[in-house]
PyMOL Python script that loads the backbone (N, CA, C, O; Angstrom):
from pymol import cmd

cmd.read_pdbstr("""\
ATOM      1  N   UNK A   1     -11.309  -6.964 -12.495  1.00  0.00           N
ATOM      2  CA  UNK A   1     -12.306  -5.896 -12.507  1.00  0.00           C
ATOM      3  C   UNK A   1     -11.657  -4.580 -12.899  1.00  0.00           C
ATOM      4  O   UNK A   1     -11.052  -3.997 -11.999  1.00  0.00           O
ATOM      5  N   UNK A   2     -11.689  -4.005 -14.140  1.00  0.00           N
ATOM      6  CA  UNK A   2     -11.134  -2.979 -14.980  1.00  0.00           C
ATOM      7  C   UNK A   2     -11.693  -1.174 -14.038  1.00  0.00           C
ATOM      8  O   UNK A   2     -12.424  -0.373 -14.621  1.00  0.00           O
ATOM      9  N   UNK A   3     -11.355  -1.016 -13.155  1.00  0.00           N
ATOM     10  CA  UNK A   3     -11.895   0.580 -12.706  1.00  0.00           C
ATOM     11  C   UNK A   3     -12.868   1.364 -13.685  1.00  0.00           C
ATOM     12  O   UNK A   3     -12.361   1.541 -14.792  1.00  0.00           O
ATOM     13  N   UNK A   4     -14.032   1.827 -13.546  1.00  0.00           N
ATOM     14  CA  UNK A   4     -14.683   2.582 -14.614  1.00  0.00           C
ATOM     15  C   UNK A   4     -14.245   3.534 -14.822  1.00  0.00           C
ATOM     16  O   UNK A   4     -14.314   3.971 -15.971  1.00  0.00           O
ATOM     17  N   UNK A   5     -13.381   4.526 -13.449  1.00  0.00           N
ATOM     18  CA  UNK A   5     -12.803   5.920 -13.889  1.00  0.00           C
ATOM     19  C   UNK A   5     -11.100   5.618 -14.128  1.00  0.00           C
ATOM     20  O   UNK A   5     -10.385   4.651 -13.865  1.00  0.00           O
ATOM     21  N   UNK A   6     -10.882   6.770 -14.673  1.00  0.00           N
ATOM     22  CA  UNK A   6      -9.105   6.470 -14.777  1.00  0.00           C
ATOM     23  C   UNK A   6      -8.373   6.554 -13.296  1.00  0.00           C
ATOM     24  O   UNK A   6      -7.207   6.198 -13.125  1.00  0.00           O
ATOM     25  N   UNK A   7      -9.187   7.052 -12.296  1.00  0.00           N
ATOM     26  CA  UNK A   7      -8.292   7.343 -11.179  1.00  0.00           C
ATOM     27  C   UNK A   7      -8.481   5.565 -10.070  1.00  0.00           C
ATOM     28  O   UNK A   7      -8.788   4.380 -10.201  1.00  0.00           O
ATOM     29  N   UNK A   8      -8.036   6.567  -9.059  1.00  0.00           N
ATOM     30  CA  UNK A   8      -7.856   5.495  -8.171  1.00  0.00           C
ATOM     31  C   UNK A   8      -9.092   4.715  -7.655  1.00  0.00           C
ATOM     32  O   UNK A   8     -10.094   5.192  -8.188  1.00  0.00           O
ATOM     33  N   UNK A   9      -9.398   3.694  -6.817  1.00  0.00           N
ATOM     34  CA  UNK A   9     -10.382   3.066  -6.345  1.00  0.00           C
ATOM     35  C   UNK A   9     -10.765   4.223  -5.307  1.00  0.00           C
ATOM     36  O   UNK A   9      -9.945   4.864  -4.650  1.00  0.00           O
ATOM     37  N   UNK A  10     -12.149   4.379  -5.275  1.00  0.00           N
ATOM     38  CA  UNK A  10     -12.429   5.287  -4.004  1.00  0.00           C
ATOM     39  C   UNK A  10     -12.246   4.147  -2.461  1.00  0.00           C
ATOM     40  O   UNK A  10     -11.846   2.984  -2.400  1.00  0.00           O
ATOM     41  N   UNK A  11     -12.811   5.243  -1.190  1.00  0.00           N
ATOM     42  CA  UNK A  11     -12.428   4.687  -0.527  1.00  0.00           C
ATOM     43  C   UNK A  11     -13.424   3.464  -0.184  1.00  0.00           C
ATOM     44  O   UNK A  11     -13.189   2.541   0.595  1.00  0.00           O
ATOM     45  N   UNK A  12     -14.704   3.691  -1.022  1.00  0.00           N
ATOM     46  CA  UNK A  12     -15.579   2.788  -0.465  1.00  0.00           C
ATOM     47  C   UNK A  12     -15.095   1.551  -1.012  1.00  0.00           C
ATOM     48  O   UNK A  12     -14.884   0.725  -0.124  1.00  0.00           O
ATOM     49  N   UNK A  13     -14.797   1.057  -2.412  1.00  0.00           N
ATOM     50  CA  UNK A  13     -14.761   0.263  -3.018  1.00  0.00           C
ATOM     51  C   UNK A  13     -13.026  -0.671  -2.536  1.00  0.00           C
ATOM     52  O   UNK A  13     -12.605  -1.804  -2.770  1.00  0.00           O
ATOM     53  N   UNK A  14     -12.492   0.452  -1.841  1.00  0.00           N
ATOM     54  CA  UNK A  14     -10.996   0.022  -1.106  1.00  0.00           C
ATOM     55  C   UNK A  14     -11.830  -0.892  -0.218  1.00  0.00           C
ATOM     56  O   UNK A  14     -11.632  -2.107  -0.234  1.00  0.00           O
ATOM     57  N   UNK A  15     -12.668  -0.388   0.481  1.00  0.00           N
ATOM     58  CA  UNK A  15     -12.801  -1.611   1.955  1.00  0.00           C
ATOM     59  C   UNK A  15     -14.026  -2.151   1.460  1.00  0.00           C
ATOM     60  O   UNK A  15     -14.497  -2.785   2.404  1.00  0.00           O
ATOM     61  N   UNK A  16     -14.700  -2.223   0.591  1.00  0.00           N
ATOM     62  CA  UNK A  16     -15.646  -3.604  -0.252  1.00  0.00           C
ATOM     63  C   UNK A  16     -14.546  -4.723  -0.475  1.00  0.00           C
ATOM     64  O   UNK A  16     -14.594  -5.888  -0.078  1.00  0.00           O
ATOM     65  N   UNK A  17     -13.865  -4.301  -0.968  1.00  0.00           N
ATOM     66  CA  UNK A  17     -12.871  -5.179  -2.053  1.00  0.00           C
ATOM     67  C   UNK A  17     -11.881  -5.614  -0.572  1.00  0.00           C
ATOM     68  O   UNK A  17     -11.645  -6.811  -0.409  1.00  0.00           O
ATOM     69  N   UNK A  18     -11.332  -4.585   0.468  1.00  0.00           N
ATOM     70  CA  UNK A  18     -11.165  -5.343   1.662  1.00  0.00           C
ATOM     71  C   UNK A  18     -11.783  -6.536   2.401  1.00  0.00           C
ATOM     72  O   UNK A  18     -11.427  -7.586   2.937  1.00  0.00           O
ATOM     73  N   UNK A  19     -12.837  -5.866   2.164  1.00  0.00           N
ATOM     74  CA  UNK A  19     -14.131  -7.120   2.862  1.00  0.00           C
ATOM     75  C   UNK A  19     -14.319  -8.498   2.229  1.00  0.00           C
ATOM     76  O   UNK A  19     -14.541  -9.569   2.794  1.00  0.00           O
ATOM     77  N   UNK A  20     -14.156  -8.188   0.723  1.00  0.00           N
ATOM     78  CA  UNK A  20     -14.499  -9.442   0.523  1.00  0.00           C
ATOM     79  C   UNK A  20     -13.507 -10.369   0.453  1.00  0.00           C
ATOM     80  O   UNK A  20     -13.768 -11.562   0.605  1.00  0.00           O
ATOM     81  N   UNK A  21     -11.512  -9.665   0.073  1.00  0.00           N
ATOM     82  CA  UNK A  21     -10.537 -10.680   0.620  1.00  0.00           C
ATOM     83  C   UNK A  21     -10.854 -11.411   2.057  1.00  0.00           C
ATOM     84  O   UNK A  21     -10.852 -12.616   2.309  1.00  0.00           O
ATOM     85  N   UNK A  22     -11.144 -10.234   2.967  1.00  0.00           N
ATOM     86  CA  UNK A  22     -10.998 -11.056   4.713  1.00  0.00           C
ATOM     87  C   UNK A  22     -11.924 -12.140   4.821  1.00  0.00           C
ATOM     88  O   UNK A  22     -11.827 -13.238   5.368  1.00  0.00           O
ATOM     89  N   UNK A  23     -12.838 -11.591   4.181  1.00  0.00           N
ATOM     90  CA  UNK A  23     -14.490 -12.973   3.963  1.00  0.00           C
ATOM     91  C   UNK A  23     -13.531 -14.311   3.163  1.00  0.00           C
ATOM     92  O   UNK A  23     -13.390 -15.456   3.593  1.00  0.00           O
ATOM     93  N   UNK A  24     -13.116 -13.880   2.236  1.00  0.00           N
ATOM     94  CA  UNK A  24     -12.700 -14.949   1.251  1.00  0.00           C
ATOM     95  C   UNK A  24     -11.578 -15.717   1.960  1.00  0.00           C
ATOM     96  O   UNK A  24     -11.360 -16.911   1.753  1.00  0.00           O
ATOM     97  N   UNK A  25     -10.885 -14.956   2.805  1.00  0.00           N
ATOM     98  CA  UNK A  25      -9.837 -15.708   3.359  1.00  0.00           C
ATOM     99  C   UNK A  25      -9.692 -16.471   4.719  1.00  0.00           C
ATOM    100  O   UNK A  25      -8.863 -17.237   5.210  1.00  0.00           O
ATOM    101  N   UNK A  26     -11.414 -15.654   5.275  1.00  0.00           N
ATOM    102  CA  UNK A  26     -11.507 -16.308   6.525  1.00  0.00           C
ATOM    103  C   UNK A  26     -11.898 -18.119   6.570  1.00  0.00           C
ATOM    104  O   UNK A  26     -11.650 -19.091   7.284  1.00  0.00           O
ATOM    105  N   UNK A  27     -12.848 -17.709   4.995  1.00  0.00           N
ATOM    106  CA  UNK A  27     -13.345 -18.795   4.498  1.00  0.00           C
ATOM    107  C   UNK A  27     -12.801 -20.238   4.108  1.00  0.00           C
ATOM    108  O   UNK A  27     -13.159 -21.411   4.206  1.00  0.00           O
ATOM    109  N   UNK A  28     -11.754 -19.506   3.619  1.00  0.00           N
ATOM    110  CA  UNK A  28     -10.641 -21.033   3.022  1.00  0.00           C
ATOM    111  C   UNK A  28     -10.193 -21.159   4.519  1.00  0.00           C
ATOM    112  O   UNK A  28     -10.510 -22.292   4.881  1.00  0.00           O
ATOM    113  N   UNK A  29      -9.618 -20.508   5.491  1.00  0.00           N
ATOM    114  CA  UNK A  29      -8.632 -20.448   6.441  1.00  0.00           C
ATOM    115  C   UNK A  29      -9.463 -21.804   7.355  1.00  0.00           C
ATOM    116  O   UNK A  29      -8.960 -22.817   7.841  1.00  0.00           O
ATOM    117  N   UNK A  30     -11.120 -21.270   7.343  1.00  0.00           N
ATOM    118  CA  UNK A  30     -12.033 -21.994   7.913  1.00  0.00           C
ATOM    119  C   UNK A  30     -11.981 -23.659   7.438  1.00  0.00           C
ATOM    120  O   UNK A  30     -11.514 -24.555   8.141  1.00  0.00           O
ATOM    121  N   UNK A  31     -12.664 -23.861   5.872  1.00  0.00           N
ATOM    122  CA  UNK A  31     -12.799 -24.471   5.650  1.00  0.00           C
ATOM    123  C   UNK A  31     -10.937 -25.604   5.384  1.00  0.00           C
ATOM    124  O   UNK A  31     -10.696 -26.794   5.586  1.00  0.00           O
ATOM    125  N   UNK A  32     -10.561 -25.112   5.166  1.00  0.00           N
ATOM    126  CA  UNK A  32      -8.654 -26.224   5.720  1.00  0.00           C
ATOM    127  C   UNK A  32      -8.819 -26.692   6.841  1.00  0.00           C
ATOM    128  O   UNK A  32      -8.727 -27.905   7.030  1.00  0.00           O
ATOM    129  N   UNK A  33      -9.219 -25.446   8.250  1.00  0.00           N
ATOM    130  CA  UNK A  33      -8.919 -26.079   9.262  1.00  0.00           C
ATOM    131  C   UNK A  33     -10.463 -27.481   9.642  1.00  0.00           C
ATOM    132  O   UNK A  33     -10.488 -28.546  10.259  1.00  0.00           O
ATOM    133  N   UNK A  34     -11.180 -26.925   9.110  1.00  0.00           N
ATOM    134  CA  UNK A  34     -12.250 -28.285   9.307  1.00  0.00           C
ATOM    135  C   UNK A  34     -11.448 -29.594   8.437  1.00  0.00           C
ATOM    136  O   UNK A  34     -11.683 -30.729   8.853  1.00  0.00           O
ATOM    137  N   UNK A  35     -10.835 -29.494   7.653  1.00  0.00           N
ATOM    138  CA  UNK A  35     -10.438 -30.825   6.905  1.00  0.00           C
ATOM    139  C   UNK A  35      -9.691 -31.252   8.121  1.00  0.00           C
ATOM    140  O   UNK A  35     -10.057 -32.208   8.804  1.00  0.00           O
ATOM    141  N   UNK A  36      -8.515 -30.446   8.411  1.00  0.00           N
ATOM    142  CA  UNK A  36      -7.592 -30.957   9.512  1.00  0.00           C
ATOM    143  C   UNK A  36      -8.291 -31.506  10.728  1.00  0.00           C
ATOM    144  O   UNK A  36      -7.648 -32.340  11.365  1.00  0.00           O
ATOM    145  N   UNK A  37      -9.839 -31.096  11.291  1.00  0.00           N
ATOM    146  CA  UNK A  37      -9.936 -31.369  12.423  1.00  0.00           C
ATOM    147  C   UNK A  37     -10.419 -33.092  12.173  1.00  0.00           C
ATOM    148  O   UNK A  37     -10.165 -34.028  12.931  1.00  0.00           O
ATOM    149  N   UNK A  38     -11.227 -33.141  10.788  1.00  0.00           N
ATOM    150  CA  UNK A  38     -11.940 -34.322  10.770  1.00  0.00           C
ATOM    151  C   UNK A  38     -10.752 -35.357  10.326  1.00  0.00           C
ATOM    152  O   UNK A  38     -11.045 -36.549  10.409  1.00  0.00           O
ATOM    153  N   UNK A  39      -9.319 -34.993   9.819  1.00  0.00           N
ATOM    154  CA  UNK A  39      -8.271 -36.102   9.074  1.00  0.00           C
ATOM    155  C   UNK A  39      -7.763 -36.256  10.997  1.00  0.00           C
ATOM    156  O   UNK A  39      -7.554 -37.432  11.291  1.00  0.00           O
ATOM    157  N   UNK A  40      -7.617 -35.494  11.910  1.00  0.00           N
ATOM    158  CA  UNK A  40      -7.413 -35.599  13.792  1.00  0.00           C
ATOM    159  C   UNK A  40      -7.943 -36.302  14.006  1.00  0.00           C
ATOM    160  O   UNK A  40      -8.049 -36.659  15.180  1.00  0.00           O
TER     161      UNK A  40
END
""", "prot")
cmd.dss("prot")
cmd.show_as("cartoon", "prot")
cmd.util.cbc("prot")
cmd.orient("prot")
């Protein structure tokens, strides 16, 4: 995702783009540990 302005990410788009790693990572973190519970 190319920034539209030359400067930095503001702060909103810092913790969007936060949000959606922790979402994205809670997600895989989630979905591994269900494989592991059902291969238990």
């Amino acid at each position: 995702m190319p920034l539209r302005r030359g400067g930095r990410p503001g702060i909103i788009g810092l913790a969007a783009r936060t949000a959606v790693v922790a979402r994205t990572a809670t997600a895989v973190s989630g979905r591994v540990q269900d494989r592991r519970d059902r291969r238990a």
